[in-house]
N, C-alpha and C positions, 0 to 999 in steps of 0.2 A: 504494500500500500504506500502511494506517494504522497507527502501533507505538506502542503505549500504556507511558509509561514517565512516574515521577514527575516532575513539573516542578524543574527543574535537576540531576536526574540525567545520568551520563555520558550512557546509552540514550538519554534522550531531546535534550541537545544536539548528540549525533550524528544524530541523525532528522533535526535541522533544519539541517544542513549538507551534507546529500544533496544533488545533481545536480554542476554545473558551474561553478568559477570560475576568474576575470582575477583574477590578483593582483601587481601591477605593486609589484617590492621593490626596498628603498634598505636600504645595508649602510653604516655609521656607527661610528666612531672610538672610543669611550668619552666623550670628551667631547662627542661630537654633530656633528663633524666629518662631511659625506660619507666615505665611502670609496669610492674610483674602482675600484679594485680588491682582491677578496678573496681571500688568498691563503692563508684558515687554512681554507677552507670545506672540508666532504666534497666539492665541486665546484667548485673554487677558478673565478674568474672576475670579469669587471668587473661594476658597477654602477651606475646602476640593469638590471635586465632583469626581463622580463615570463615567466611562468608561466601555464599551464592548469591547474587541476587534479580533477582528477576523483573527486570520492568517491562509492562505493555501501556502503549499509549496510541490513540485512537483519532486524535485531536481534538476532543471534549474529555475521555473520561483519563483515567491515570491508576495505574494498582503496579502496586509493588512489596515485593516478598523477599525477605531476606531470611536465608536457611546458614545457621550452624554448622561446620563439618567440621572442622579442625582447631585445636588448641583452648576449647569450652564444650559443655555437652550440648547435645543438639538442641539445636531453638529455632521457631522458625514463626519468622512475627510478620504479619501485612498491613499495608495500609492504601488508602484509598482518595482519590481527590478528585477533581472538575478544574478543567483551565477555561477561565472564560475572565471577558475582558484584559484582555495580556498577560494573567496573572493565575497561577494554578492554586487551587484554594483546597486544603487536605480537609478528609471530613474528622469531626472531631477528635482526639489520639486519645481521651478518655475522662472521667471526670474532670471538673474544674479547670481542664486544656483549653489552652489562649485559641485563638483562631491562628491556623498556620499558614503561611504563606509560601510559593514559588516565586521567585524574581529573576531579573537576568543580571548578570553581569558582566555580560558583553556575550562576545561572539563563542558559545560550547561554556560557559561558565553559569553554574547557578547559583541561585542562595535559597536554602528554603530556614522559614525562621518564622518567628512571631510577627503577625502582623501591627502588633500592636505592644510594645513595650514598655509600659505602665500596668499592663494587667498583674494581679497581685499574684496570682499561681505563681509568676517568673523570679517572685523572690525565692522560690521553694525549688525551682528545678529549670535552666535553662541552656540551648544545646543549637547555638547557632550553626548550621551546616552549609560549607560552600563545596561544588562539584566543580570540576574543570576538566575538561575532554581535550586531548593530545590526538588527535589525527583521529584514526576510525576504529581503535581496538584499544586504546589506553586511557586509564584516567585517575582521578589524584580527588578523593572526597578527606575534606578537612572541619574537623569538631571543636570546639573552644565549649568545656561545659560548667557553669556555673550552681553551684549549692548552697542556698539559703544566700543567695546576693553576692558571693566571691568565686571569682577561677578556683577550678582545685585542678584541671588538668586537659591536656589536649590530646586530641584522637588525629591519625593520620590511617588511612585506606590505599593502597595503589590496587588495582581494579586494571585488568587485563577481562576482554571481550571473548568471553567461549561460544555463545552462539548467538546470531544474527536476530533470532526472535521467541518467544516465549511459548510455541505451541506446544511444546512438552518439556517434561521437566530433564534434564541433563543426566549421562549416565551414572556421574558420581552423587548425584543428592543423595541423602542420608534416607529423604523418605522413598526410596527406591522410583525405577524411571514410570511406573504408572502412578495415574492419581492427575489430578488437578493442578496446574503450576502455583497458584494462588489459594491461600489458608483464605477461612473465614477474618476480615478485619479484627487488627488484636486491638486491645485498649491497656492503656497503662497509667499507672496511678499516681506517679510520681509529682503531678499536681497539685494531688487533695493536699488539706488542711490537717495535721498529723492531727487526730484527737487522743486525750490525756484520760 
């Protein structure tokens, strides 16, 4: 399918992030330090560990699925969104969750992040995400995440492209090659309001 959208538009950087990647991530100190284990994460765990991840995008809807295989146990989390008006809009990630947003950052570059930075959730958990695409099989997604209002660490991803599109799932997924590419939408809590 061909989806005709201005060059460096959201539309069309997500056009060109369709199909299937390896994205083998290392989770990092402030100062640049490894971090062996993450424990502020929505899915706290060691590091480094490896991800699938699977985007389809249609030029309205958007889903994406990241599966578990290596260096944590298996996990495999989805979510779901609408691009309209320039801007891809995720549908809620779970309780008391900001509204989230897609943006461009020029030409293969994204940011997806709170639309709205004042919502009180983001004093309790905040996880700005930029992507950057290097030609047609490579890419570089970067994490900055903050707990209760302070950095405590940064995530890096390098993402090499295994297959072209999402009609099934890959032969190394963990949840074997039948089945569904896309999990039920997951929700995550790390929003709420801790009660005492």
């Amino acid at each position: 399918m061909t989806l005709a959208f201005p060059l460096g538009s959201v539309g069309h950087s997500l056009t060109l992030m369709r199909g299937v990647w390896h994205d083998h991530i290392e989770t990092f100190n402030l100062d640049g330090t490894l971090l062996p284990h993450d424990p502020w994460a929505g899915a706290p765990g060691d590091s480094p560990f490896d991800n699938l991840v699977y985007i389809d995008f249609d030029g309205e809807n958007y889903q994406q699925t990241n599966v578990t295989f290596r260096g944590r146990p298996f996990h495999a989390r989805s979510f779901t969104a609408k691009y309209k008006d320039g801007k891809l809009y995720f549908d809620k990630l779970g309780p008391e969750a900001p509204q989230h947003i897609g943006v461009s950052g020029g030409v293969g570059i994204l940011w997806f992040l709170s639309e709205n930075n004042t919502d009180e959730p983001l004093s309790r958990y905040s996880e700005p995400d930029c992507i950057t695409l290097d030609g047609y099989d490579r890419r570089t997604r970067m994490t900055a995440l903050y707990r209760n209002g302070v950095a405590v660490r940064t995530l890096t991803a390098k993402g090499v492209r295994v297959a072209s599109t999402c009609e099934r799932r890959v032969d190394f997924d963990p949840r074997g090659a039948d089945g569904p590419v896309h999990d039920v939408r997951s929700v995550t809590k790390v929003y709420m309001k801790e009660t005492k």
